[in-house]
N, C-alpha and C positions, 0 to 999 in steps of 0.2 A: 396710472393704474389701468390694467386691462378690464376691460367689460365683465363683464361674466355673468350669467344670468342662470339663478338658483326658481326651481321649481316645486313646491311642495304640496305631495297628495296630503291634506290636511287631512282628512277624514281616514286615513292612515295610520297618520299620524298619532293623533289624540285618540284611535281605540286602543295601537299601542299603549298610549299612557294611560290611558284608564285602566287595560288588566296587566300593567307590567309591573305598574307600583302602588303600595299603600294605599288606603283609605288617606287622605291629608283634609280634614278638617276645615274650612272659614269659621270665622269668628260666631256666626250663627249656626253652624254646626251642619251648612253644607260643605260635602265632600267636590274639592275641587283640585283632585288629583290629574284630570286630565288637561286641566288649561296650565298648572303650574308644568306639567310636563312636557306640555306644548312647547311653550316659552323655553323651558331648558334645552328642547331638541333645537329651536331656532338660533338659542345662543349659542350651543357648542357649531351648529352646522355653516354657521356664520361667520363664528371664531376660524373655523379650520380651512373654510373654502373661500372667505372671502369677499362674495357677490357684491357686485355694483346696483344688481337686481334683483327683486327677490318678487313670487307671487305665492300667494297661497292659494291655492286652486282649492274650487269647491264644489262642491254636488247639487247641483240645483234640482237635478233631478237624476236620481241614484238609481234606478230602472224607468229609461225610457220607455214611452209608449211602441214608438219606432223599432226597436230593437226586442222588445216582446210581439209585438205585429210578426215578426219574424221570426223569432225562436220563443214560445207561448213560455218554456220552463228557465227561460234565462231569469238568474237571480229567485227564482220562484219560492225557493226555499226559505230566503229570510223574510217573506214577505208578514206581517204582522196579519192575522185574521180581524178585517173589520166586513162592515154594513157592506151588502151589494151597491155597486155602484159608485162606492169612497173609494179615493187615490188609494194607490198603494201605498204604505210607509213600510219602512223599512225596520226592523224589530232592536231598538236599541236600547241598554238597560235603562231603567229611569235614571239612576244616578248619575249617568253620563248623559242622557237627554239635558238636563237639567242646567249641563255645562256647557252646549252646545253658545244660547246665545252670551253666555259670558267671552267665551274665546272672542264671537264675534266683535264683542263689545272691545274686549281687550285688543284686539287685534289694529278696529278704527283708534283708537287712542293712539298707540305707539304709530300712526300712519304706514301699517303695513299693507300690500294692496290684498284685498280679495276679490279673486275672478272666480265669475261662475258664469254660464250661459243658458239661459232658458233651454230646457228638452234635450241638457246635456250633462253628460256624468263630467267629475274633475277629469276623468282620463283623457276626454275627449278635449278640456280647456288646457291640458297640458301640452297633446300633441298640436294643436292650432298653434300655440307658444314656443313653443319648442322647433317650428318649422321657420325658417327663412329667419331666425331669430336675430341675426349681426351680428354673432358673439359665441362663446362659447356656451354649452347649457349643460346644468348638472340635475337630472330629477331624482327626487326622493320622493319613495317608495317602498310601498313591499308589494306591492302589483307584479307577478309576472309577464303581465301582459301589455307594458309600457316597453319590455325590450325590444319590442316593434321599433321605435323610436331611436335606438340607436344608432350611430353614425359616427364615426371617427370622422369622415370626409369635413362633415358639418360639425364636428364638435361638440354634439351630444352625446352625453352618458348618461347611465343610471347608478345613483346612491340605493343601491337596493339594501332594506333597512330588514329584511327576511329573519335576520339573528339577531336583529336590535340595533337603533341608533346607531350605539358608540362602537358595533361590531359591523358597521356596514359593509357594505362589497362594493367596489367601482367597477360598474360592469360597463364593458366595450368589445367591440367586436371580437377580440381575440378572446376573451371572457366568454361571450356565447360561443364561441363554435365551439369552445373547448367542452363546455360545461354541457351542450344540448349537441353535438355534431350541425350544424346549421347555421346558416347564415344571418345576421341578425335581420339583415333585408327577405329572409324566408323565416321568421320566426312568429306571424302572426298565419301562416301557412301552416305551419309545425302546429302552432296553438289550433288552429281548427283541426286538424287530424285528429292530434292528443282525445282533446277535447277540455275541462275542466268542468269538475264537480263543483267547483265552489261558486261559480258563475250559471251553474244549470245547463253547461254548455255539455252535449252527451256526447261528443268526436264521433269518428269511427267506430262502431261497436268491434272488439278485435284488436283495435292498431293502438298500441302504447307508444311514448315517446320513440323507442329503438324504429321500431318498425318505421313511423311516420319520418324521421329523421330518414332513415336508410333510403324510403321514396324521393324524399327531396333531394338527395345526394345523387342520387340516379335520374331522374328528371328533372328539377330544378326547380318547378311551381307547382303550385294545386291546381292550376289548371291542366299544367301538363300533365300532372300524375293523370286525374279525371278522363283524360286525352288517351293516356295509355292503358286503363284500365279498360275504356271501349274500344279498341282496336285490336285485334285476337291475333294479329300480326306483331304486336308489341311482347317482348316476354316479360310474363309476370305467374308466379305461383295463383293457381286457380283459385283458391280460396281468399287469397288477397284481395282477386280483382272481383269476386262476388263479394267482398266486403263494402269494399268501392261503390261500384255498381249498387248495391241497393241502400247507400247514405246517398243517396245524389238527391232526395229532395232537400236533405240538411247541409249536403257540401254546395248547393244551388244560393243557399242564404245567410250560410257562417260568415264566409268572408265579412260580408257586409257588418253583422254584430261584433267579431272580433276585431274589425279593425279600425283606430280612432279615429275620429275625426279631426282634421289637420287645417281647415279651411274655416272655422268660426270667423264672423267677423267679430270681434272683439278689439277695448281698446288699451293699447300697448304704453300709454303715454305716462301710465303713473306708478310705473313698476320700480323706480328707483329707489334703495334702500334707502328708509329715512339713516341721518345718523341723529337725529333727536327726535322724543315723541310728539306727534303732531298737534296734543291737546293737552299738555303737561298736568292742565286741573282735574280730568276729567280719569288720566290715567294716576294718578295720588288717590283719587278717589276710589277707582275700583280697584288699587292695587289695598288698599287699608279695607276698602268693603270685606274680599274675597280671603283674605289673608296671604297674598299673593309677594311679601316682601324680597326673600330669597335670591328667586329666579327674575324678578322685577328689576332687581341691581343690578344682575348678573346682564343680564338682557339689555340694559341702558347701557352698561359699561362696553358690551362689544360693538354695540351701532354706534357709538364714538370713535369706535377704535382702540378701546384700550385694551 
């Protein structure tokens, strides 16, 4: 059997399945729609693709200090209002709070690995993982901003899960250029131009994807663009390059927010899919706890293989 090494934004994941299905009940009458749907996205994505390796990436820390040092309104928006001077958390519903350390729970039973990295988001333990990885790598997602990451060379793609799981898109580099005009090696480039509201990220005031695309196309990088837009020698529509020109203290520190980090040290050693749960009493137990049966079979029977 070939290698292959499955990557999963967890935290993705399970808010998909918290607002995508049902209220599902446990026996005491918490709803635990997001771990059972967890478990169902694992076992279909496992059934179809296969992996020798599987990680569930996690958010140790879901807005950096590092990356607000930098851009103050990155993520600013979901930040939950507390006390001056308390961390930030990030504003989750309770009933999916609630289910958080069950996944985790469930997750150590069946010995599936969870990586996280201190003062770093899952995106960031994905790209570490996903770089020099020996194998092929599939991430799931609905992050736009993991097609950084792509590489046919290296045999990275993205399961971008944008329409849901079971309607995902395999995106690769002929996949972006088609879908964005750009390269997927100029696609965290593109992302800072754009910019993203849902990250607090404010791009270019002015340049929408066309426009940021069409620069890249013509110069090749953000730096070059930046390069062209100060040299009055270079042709560029005047309004363009006053747009440029006055983002330079944000296109001075984007890069650095947008793009993941690839170099965690992290460790690689126990990423291999179980094909049996690693604590059989412990996972009886919380599968009978949560009312977790269903997707619990389902899930056993494909990490055998059947």
């Amino acid at each position: 059997m070939t290698n292959r090494l499955l990557l999963l934004d967890t935290a993705s994941m399970y808010f998909r399945a918290y607002f995508g299905s049902p209220e599902m009940l446990s026996p005491d009458g918490t709803n635990v729609n997001a771990v059972r749907g967890l478990l169902g996205y694992i076992a279909q994505l496992v059934d179809q693709y296969r992996p020798t390796h599987l990680a569930c990436c996690w958010d140790e820390d879901w807005r950096p200090q590092w990356r607000v040092d930098l851009i103050p309104t990155y993520k600013a928006h979901r930040v939950v209002e507390e006390v001056a001077g308390a961390p930030d958390l990030e504003e989750v519903p309770d009933p999916l709070e609630v289910q958080v350390p069950i996944i985790r729970e469930v997750l150590a039973a069946y010995g599936i690995a969870v990586v996280g990295a201190a003062g770093y988001e899952a995106d960031d333990v994905i790209g570490t993982l996903a770089t020099e990885a020996g194998m092929p790598v599939d991430v799931v997602t609905g992050d736009r901003d993991l097609f950084q990451l792509v590489s046919d060379a290296d045999s990275v793609r993205v399961l971008y899960i944008g329409k849901g799981v079971g309607r995902h898109e395999r995106v690769d580099e002929e996949w972006v250029l088609a879908k964005y005009g750009v390269r997927a090696d100029q696609y965290a480039d593109f992302a800072t131009l754009r910019g993203d509201t849902s990250d607090g990220l404010p791009g270019v005031k002015g340049v929408g994807e066309k426009t940021a695309a069409g620069l890249l196309q013509t110069h090749g990088s953000l730096a070059a663009v930046i390069a062209a837009a100060a040299d009055p020698d270079v042709p560029m529509a005047a309004g363009l390059r006053s747009k440029i020109l006055g983002a330079a203290d944000y296109l001075a520190v984007a890069p650095e927010v947008v793009a993941v980090a690839r170099d965690i040290p992290l460790d690689r050693s126990a990423l291999t899919l179980p094909r049996f749960p690693a604590d059989v009493d412990a996972l009886d137990g919380l599968v009978e706890r949560w009312g977790l049966g269903s997707p619990d079979e389902r899930l056993r029977r494909v990490l055998a293989g059947g």
